[in-house]
N, C-alpha and C positions, 0 to 999 in steps of 0.2 A: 504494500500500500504506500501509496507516495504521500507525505507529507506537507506540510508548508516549508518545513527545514530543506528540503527538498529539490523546488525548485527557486527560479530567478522571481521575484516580487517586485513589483515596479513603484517602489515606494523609497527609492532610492536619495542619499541627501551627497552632493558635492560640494565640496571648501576649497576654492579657486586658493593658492598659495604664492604670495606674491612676495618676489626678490625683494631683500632689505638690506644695504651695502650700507645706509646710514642709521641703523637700528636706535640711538641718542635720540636724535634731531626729530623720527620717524614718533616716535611715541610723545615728544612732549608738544608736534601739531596737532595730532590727535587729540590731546590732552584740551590744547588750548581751545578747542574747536568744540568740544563738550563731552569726547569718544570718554567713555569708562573702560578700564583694563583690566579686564577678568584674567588673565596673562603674561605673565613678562618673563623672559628667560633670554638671555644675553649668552650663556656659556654653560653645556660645552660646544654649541652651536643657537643659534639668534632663533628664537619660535615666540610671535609675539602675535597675542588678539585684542583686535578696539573693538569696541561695542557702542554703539549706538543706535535710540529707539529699538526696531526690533531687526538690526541685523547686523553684522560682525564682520573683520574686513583679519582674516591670517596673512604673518607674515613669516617668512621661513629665509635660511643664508642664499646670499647673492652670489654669483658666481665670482672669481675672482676678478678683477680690473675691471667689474662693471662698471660707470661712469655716468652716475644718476643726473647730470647735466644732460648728457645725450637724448632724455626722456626715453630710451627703449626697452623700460626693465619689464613694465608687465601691465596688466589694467585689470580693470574688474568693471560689472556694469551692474547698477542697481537698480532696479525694476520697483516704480513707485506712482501711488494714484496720481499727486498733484506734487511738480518740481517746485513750486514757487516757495513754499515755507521753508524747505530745506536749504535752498539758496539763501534765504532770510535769514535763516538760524545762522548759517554758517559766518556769514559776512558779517551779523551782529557780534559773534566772536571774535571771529578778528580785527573789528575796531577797537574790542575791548583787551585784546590781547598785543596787537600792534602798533594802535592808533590810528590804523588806515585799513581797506580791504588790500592784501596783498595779491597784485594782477599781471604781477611780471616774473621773471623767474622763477626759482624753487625756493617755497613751496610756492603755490598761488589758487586762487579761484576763478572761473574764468566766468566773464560777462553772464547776466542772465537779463533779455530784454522781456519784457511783459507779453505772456501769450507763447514762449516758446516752449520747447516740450523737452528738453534737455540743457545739463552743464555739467561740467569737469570742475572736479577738484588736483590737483596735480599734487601727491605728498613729495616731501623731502627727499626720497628715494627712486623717485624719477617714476612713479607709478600713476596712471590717470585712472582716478574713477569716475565714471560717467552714471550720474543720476538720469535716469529716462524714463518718462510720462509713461504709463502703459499702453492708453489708447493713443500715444504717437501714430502720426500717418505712416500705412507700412510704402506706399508707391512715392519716393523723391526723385526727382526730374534735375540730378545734375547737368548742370549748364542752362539751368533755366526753365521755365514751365513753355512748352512747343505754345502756349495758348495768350504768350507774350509777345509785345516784340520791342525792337529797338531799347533805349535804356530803361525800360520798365523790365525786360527779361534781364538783365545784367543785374538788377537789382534784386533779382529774384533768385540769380543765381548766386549771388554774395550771400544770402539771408544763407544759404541752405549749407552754401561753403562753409560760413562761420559758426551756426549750431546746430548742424548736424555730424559735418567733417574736423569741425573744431580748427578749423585752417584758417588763424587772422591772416597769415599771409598770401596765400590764395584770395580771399576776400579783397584784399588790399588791392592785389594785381587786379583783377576783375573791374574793381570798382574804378582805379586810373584809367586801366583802357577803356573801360567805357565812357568814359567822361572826356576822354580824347578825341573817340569814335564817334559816338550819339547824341554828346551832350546839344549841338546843335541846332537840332529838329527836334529836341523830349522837351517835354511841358516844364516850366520852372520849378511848380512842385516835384517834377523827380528829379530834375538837377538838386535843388535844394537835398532832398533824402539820399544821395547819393554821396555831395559833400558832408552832410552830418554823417554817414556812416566813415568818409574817410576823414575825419575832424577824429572819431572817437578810433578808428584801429589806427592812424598816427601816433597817437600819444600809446596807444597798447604795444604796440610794435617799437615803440622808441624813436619816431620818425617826427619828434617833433618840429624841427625843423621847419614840415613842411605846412604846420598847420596854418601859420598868417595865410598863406598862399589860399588853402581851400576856404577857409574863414573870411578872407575880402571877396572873393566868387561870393558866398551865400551871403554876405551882407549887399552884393551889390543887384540879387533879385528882388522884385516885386514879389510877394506874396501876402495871401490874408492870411488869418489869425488860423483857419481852419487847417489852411495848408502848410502854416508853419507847425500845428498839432501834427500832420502826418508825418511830417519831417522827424519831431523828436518821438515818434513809436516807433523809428526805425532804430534807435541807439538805446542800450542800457542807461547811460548816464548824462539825462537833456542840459543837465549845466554845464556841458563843456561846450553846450553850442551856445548859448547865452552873451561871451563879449561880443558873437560876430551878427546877431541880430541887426536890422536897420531900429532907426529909433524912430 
């Protein structure tokens, strides 16, 4: 008689195990972030668990000369009703823990605009976790939605570069050349949404340099109040576009 013991049960649980070359650094962002550590063991080899709410992020030792700058250690992906609170939480820690949202390097937090259905956490150890909406749309239309055209698809295909691909830099390029290419014959309000999305991955990227430049283009259109709303739903953070406003 065949038992349960038996056979294979499809009730199986997996613990993704993710490289930890800076195991220090790795546990007191978590820390600061609000994770609890039901876990900690540094030696005779790094096995360490965060917890937070209802789910748990393993880490186990990194190969040797891994190089958590290069960001290619490992990822994990978190499957959750609604992104917006956890990006909330997070960010409200790190004001409190750093005095600012940390958006650049290792560690950091990556943009979350209103309405998106993902964002990355990148820890200290070069790991991205990616929180993801459940009901995310499964059909995305890299390079743009076909039911677009001219710079309204370029904008559409940055949106999807930047959080879905988590590629500022991509976005970036996207977003220049079409502004090279289209911007001449696209309606103001999408020049305008175009320059606020490259006003905010500028400064993300470190390109400040270049922001007077796109910042006097969008001061120098006509638009109403409405259309300047559209403008700042295209960026996470609308006060960066605020000096270049017309008055």
């Amino acid at each position: 008689m065949t038992t349960s013991a038996d056979r294979v049960r499809p009730n199986e649980t997996t613990v993704p195990l993710l490289p930890c070359p800076a195991p220090e650094e790795t546990l007191a962002f978590w820390r600061a972030l609000g994770f609890e550590v039901p876990h900690e063991q540094l030696r005779p080899y790094v096995y360490l668990v965060v917890q937070f709410s209802g789910f748990a992020l393993h880490y186990g030792p990194a190969p040797q000369g891994l190089d958590p700058a290069k960001e290619q250690t490992g990822g994990c992906l978190v499957m959750v009703d609604a992104v917006a609170p956890y990006h909330a939480a997070f960010a409200e820690a790190m004001r409190r823990a750093h005095g600012k949202v940390l958006v650049k390097g290792l560690p950091r937090l990556t943009r979350y605009r209103a309405g998106a259905s993902r964002f990355s956490v990148v820890d200290p150890s070069g790991n991205t976790i990616i929180f993801i909406q459940r009901d995310e749309p499964e059909d995305l239309e890299y390079g743009g939605s076909t039911e677009l055209e001219g710079l309204a698809r370029v904008l559409d295909n940055a949106r999807i570069l930047r959080e879905f691909k988590m590629d500022d830099r991509a976005a970036y390029r996207a977003l220049d050349s079409g502004m090279r290419r289209r911007a001449e014959d696209a309606p103001a309000v999408e020049q305008a949404t175009a320059l606020a999305g490259l006003i905010e991955l500028s400064i993300a990227l470190g390109k400040s340099d270049r922001v007077p430049e796109w910042g006097a283009r969008l001061r120098a259109l006509t638009l109403t109040e409405e259309e300047r709303t559209q403008a700042r739903a295209y960026v996470a953070d609308p006060v960066v576009l605020e000096p270049w406003w017309s008055e």
